[in-house]
N, CA, C and O atoms as a Tinker XYZ file with bonds, in Angstrom:
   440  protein
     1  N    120.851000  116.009000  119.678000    73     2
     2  CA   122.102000  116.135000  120.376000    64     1     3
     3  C    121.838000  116.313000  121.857000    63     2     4     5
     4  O    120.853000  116.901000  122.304000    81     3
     5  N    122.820000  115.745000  122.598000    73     3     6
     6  CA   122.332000  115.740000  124.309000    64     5     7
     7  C    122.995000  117.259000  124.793000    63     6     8     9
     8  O    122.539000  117.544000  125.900000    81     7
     9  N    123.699000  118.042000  124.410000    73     7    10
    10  CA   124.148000  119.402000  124.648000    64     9    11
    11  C    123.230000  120.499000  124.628000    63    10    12    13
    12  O    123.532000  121.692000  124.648000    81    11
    13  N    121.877000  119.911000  124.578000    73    11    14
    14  CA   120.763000  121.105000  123.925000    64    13    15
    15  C    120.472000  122.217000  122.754000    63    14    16    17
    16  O    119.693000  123.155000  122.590000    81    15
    17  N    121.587000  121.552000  121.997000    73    15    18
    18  CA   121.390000  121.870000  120.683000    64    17    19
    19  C    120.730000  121.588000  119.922000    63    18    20    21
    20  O    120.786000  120.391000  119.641000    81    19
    21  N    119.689000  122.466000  119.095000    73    19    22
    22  CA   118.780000  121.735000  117.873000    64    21    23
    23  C    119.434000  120.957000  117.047000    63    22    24    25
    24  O    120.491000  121.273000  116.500000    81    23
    25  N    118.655000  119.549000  116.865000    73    23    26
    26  CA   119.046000  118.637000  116.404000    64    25    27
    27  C    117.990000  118.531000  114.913000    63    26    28    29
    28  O    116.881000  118.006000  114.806000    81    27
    29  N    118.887000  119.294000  113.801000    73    27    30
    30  CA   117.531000  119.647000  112.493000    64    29    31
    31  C    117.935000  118.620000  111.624000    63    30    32    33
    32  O    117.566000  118.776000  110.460000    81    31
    33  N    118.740000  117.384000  111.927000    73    31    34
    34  CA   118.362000  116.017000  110.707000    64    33    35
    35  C    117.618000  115.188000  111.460000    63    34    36    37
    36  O    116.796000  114.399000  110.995000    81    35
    37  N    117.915000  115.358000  112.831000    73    35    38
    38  CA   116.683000  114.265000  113.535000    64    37    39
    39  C    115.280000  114.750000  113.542000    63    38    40    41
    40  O    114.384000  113.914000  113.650000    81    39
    41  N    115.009000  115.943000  113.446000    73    39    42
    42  CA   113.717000  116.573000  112.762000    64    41    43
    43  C    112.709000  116.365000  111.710000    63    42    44    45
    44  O    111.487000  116.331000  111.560000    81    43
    45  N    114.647000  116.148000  110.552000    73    43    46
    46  CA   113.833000  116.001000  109.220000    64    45    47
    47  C    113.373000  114.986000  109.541000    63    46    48    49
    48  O    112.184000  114.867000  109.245000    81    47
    49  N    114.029000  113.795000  110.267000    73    47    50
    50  CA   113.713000  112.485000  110.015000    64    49    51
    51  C    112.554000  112.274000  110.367000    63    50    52    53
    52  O    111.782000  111.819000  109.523000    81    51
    53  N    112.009000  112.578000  111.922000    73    51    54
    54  CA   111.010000  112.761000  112.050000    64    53    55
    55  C    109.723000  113.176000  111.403000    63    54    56    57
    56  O    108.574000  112.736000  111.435000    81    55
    57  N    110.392000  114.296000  110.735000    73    55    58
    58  CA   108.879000  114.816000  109.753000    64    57    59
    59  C    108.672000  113.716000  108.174000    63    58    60    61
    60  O    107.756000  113.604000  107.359000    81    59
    61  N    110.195000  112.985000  108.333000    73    59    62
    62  CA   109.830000  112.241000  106.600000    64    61    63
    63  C    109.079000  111.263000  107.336000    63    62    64    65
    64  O    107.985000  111.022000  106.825000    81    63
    65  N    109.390000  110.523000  108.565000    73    63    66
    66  CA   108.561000  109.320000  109.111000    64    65    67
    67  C    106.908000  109.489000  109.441000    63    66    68    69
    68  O    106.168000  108.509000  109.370000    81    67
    69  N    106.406000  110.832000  109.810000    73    67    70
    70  CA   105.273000  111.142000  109.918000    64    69    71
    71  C    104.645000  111.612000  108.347000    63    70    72    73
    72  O    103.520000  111.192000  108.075000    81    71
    73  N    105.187000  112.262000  107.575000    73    71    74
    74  CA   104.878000  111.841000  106.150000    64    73    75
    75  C    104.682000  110.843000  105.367000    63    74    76    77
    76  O    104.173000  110.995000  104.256000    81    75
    77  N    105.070000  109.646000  105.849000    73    75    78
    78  CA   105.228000  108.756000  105.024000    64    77    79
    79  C    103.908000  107.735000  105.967000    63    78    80    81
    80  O    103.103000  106.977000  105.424000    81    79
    81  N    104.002000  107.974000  107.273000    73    79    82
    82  CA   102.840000  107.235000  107.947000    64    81    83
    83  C    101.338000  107.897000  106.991000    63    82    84    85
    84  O    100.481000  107.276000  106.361000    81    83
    85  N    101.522000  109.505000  107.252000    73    83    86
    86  CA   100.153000  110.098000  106.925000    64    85    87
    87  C     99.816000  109.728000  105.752000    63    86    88    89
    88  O     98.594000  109.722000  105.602000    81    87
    89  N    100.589000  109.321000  104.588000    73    87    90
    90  CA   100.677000  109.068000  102.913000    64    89    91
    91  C    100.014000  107.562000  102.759000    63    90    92    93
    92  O     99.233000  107.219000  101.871000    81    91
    93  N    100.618000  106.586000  104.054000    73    91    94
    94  CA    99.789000  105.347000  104.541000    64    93    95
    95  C     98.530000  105.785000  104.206000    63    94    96    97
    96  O     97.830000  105.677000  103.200000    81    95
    97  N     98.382000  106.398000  105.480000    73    95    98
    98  CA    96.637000  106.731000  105.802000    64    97    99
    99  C     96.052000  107.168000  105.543000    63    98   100   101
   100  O     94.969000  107.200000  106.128000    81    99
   101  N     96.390000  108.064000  104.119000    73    99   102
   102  CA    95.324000  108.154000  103.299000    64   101   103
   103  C     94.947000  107.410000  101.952000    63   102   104   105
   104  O     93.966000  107.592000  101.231000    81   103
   105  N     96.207000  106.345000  101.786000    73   103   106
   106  CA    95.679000  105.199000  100.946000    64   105   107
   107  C     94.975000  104.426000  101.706000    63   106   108   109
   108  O     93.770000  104.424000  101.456000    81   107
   109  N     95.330000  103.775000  102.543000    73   107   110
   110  CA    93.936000  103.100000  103.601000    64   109   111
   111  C     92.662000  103.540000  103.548000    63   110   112   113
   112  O     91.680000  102.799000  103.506000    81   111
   113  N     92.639000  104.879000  103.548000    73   111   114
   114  CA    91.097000  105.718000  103.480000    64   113   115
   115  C     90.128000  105.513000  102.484000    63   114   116   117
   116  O     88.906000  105.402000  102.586000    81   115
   117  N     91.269000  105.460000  100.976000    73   115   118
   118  CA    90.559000  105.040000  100.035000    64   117   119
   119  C     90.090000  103.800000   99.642000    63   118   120   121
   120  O     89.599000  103.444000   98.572000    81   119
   121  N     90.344000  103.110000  100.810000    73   119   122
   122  CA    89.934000  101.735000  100.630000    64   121   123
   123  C     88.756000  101.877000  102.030000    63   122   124   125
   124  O     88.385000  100.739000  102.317000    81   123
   125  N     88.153000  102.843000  102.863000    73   123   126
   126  CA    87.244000  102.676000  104.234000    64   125   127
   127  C     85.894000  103.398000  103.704000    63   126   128   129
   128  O     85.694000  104.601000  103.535000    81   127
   129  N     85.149000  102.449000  103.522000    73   127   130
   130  CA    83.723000  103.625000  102.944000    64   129   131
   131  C     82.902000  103.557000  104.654000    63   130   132   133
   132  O     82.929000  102.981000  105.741000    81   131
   133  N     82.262000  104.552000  103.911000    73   131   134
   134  CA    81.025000  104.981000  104.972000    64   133   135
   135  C     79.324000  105.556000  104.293000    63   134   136   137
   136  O     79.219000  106.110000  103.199000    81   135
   137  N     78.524000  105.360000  104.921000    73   135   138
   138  CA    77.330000  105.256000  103.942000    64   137   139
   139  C     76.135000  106.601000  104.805000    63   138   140   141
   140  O     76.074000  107.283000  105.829000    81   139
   141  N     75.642000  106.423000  103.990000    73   139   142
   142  CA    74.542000  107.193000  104.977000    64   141   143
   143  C     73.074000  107.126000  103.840000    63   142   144   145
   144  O     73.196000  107.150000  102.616000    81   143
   145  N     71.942000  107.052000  104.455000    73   143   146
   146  CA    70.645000  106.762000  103.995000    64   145   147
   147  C     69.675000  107.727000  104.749000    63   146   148   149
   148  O     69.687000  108.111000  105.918000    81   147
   149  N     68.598000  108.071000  103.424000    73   147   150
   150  CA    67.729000  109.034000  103.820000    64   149   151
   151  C     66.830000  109.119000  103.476000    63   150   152   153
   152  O     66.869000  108.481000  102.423000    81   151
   153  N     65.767000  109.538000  103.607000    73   151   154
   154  CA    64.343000  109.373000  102.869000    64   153   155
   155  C     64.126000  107.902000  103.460000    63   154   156   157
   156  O     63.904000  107.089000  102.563000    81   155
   157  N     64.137000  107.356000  104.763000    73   155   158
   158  CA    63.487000  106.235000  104.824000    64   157   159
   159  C     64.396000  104.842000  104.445000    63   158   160   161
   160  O     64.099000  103.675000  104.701000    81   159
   161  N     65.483000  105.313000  103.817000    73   159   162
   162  CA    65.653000  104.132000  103.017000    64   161   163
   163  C     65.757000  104.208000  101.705000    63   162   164   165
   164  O     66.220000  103.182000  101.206000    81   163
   165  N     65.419000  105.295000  100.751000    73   163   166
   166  CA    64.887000  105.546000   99.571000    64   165   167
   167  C     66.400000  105.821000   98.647000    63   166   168   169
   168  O     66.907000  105.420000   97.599000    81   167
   169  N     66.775000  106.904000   99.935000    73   167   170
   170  CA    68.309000  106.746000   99.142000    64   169   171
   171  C     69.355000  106.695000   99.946000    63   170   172   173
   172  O     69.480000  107.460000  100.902000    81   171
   173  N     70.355000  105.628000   99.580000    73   171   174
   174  CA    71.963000  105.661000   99.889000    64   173   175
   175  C     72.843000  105.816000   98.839000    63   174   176   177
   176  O     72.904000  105.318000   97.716000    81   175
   177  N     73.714000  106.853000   99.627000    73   175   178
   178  CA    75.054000  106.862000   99.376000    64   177   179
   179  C     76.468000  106.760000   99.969000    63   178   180   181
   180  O     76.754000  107.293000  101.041000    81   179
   181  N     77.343000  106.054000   99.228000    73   179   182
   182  CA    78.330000  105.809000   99.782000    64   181   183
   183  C     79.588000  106.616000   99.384000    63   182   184   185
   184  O     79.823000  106.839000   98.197000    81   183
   185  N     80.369000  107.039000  100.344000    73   183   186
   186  CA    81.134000  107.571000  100.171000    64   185   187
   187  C     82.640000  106.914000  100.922000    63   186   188   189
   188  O     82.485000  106.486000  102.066000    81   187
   189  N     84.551000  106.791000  100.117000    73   187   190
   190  CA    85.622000  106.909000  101.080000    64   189   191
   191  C     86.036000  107.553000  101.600000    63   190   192   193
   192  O     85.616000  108.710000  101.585000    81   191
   193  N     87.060000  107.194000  102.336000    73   191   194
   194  CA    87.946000  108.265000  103.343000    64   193   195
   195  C     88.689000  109.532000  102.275000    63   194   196   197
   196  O     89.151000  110.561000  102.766000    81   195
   197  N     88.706000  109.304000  101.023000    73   195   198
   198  CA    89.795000  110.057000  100.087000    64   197   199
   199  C     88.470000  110.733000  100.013000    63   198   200   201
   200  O     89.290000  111.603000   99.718000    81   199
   201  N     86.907000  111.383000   99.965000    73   199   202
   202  CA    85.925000  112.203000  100.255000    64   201   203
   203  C     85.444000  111.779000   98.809000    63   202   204   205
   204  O     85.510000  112.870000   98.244000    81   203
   205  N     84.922000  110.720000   97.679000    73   203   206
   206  CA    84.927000  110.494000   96.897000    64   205   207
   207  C     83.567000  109.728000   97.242000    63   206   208   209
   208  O     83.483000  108.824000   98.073000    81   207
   209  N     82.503000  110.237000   96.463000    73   207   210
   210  CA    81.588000  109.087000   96.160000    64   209   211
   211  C     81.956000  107.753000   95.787000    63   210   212   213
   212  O     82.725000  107.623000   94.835000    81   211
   213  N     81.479000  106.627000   96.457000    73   211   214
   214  CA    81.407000  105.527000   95.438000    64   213   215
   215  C     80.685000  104.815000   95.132000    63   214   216   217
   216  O     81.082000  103.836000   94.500000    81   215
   217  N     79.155000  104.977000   95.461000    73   215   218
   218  CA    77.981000  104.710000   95.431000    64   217   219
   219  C     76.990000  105.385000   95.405000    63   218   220   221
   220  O     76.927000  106.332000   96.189000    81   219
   221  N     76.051000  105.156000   94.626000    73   219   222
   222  CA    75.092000  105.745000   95.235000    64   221   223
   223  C     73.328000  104.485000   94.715000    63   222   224   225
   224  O     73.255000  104.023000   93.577000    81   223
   225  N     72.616000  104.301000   95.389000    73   223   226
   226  CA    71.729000  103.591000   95.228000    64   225   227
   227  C     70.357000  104.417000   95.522000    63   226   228   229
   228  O     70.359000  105.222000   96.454000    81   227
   229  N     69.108000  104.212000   94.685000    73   227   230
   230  CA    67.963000  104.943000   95.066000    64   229   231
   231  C     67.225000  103.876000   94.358000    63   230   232   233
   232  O     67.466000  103.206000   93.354000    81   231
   233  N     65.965000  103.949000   95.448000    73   231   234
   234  CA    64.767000  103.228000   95.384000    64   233   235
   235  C     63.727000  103.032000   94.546000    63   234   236   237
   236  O     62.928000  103.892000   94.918000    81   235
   237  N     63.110000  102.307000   93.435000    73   235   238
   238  CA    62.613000  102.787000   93.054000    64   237   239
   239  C     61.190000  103.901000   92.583000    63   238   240   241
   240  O     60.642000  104.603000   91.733000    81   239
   241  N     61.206000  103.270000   94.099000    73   239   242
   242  CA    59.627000  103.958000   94.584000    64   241   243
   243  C     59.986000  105.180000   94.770000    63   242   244   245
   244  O     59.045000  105.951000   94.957000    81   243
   245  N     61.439000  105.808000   94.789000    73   243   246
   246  CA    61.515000  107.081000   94.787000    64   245   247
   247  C     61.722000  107.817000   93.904000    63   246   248   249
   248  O     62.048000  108.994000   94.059000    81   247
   249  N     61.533000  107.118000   92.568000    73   247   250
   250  CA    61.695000  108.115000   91.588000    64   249   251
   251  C     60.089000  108.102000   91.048000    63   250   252   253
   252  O     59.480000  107.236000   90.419000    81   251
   253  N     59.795000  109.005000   91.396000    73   251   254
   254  CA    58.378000  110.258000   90.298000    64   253   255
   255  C     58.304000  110.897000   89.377000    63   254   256   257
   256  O     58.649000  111.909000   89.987000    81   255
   257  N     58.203000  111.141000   88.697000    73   255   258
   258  CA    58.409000  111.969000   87.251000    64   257   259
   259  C     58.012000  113.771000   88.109000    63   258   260   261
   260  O     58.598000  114.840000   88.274000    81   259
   261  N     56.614000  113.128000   88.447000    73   259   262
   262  CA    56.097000  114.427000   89.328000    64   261   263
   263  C     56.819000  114.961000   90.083000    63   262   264   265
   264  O     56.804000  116.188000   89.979000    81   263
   265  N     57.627000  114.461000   91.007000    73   263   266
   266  CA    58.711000  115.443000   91.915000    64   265   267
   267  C     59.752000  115.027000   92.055000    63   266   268   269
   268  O     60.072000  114.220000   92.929000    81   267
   269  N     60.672000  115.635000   90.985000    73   267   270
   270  CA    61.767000  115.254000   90.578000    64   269   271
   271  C     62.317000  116.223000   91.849000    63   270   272   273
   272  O     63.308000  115.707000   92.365000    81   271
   273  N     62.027000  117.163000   92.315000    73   271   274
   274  CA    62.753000  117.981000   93.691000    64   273   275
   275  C     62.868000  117.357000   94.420000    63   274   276   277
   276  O     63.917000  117.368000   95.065000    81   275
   277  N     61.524000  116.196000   94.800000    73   275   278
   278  CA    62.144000  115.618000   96.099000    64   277   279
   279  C     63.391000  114.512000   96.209000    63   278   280   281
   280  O     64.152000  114.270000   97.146000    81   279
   281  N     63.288000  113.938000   94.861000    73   279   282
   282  CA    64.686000  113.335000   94.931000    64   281   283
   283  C     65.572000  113.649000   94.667000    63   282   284   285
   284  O     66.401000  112.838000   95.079000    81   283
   285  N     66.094000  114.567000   94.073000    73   283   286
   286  CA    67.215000  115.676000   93.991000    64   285   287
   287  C     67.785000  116.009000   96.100000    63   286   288   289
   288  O     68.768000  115.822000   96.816000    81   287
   289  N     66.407000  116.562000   96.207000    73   287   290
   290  CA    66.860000  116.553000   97.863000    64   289   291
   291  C     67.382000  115.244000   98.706000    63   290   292   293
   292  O     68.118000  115.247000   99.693000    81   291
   293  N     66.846000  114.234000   98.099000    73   291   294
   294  CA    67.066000  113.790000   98.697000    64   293   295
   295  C     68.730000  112.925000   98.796000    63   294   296   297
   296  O     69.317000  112.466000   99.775000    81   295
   297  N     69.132000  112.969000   97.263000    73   295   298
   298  CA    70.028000  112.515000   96.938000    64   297   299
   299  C     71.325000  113.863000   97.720000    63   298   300   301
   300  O     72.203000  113.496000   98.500000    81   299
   301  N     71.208000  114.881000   97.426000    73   299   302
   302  CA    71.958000  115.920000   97.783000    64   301   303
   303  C     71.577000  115.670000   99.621000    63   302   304   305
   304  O     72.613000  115.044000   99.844000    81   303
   305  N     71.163000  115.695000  100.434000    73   303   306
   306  CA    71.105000  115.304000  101.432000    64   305   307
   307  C     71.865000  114.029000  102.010000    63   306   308   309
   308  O     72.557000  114.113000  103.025000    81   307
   309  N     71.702000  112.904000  101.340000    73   307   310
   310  CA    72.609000  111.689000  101.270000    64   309   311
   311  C     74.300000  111.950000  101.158000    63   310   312   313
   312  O     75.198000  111.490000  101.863000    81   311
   313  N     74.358000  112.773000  100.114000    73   311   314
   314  CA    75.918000  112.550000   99.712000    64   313   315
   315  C     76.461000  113.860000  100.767000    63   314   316   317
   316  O     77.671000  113.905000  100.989000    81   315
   317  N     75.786000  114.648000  101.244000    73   315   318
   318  CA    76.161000  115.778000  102.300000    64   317   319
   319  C     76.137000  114.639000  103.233000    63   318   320   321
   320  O     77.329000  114.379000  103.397000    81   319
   321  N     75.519000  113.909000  103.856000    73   319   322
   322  CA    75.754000  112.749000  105.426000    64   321   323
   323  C     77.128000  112.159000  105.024000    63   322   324   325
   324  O     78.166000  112.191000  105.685000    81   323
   325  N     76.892000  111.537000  103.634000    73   323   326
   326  CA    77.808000  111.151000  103.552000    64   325   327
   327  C     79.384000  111.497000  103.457000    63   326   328   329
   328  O     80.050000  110.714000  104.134000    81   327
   329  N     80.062000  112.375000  102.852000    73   327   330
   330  CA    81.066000  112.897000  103.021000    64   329   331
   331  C     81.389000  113.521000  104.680000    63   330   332   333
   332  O     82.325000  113.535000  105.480000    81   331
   333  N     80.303000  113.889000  104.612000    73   331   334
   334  CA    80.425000  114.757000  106.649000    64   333   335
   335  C     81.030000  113.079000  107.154000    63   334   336   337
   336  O     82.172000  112.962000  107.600000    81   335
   337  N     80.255000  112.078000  107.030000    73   335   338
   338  CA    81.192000  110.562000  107.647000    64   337   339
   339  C     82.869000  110.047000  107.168000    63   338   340   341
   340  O     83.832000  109.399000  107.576000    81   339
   341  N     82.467000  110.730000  106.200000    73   339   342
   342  CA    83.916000  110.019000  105.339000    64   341   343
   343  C     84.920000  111.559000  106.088000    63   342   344   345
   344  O     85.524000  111.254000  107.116000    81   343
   345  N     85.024000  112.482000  105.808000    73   343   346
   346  CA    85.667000  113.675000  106.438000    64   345   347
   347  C     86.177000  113.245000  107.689000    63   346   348   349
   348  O     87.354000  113.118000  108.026000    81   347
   349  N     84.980000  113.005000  108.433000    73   347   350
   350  CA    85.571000  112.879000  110.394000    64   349   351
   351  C     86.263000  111.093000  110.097000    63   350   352   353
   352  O     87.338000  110.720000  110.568000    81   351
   353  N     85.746000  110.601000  109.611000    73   351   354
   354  CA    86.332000  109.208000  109.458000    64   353   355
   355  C     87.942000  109.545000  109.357000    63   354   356   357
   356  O     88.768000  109.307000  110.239000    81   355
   357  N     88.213000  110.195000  107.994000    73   355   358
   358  CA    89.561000  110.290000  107.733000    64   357   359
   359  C     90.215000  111.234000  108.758000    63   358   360   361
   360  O     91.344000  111.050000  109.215000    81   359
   361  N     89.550000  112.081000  109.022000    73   359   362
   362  CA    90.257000  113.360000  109.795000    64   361   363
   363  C     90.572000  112.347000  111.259000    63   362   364   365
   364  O     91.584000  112.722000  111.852000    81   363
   365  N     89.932000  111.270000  111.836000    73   363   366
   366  CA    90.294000  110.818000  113.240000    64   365   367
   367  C     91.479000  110.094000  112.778000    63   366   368   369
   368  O     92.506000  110.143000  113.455000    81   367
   369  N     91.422000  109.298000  111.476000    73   367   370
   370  CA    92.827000  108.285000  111.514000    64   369   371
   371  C     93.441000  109.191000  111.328000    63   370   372   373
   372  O     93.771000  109.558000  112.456000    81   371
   373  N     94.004000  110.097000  110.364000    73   371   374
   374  CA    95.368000  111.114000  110.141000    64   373   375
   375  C     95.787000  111.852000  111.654000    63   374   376   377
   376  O     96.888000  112.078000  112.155000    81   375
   377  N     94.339000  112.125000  112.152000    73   375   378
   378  CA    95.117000  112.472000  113.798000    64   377   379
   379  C     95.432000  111.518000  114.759000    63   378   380   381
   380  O     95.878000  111.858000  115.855000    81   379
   381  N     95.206000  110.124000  114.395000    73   379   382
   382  CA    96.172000  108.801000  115.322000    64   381   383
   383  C     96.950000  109.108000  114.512000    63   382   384   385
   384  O     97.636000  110.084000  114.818000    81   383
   385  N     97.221000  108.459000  113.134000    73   383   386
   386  CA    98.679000  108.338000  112.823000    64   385   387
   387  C     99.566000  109.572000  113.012000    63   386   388   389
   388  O    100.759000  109.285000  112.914000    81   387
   389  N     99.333000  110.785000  113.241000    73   387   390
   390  CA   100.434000  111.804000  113.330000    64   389   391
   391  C    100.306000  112.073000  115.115000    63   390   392   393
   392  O    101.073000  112.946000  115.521000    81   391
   393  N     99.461000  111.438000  116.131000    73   391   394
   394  CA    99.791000  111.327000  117.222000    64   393   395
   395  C     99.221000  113.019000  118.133000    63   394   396   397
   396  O     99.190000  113.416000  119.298000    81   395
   397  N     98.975000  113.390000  117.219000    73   395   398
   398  CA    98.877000  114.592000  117.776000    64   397   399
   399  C     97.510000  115.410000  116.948000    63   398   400   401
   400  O     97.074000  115.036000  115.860000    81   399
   401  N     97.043000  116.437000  117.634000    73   399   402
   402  CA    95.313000  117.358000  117.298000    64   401   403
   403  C     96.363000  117.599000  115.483000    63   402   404   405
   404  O     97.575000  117.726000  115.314000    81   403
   405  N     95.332000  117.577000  114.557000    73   403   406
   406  CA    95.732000  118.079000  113.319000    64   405   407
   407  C     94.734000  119.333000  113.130000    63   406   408   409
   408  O     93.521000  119.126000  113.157000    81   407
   409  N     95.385000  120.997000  112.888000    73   407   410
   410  CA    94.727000  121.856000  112.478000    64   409   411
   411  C     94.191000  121.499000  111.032000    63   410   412   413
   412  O     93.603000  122.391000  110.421000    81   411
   413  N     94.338000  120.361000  110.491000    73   411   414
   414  CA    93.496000  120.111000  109.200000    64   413   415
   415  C     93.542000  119.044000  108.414000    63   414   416   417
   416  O     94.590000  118.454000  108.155000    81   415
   417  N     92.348000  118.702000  107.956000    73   415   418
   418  CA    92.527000  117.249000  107.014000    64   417   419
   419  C     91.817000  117.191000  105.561000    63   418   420   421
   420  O     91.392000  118.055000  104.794000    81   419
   421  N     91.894000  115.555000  105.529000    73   419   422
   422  CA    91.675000  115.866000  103.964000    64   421   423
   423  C     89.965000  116.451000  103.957000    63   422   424   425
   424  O     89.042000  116.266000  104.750000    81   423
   425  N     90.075000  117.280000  102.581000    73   423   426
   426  CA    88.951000  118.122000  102.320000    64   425   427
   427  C     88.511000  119.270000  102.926000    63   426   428   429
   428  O     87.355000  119.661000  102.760000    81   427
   429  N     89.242000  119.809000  103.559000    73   427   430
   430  CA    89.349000  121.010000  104.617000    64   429   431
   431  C     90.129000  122.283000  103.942000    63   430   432   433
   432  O     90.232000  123.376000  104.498000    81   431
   433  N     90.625000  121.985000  102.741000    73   431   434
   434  CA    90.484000  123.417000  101.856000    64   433   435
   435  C     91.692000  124.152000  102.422000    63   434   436   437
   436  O     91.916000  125.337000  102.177000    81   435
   437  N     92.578000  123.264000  103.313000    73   435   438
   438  CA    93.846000  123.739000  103.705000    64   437   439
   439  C     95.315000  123.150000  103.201000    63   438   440
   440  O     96.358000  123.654000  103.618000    81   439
């Protein structure tokens, strides 16, 4: 309203239109992978924007019977790069599409 009165349906509207963008962008997400590799090469994993594994590939020269720790590390190392990519990945689009800093995104436990 031009009288300086709060205007609380042009609000809602606002907040259903930025809901419905952000609801976009996180189906998009689940379609944006991001990867990360470690041990050389030995292992990748891939992970989407929705924080979901969807890959994972290992070498075979990296599996040993003898040290099954190091590929455990190494795999748990992989899918930690990986989600940390997929996280900021998603967390930068949800803060374009809502235009503004977001105190939180997906996988942020908020």
């Amino acid at each position: 309203m031009s009288d300086g009165r709060f205007d609380l349906s042009a609000m809602m509207r606002q907040a259903q239109e930025l809901s419905e963008k952000l609801r976009r962008v996180q189906e998009e997400l689940r379609h944006r992978t991001v990867s990360a590799t470690v041990g050389g090469g030995m292992v990748e994993v891939t992970a989407n924007g929705a924080l979901e594994i969807t890959g994972v590939r290992i070498d075979p020269q990296a599996v040993d019977p003898r040290d099954v720790a190091m590929l455990q590390d190494l795999v748990r190392a992989a899918v930690n790069q990986a989600l940390a990519r997929a996280k900021e990945t998603a967390q930068d689009a949800m803060q374009k599409a809502a235009g503004v800093p977001l105190p939180f995104g997906p996988g942020s436990g908020a």
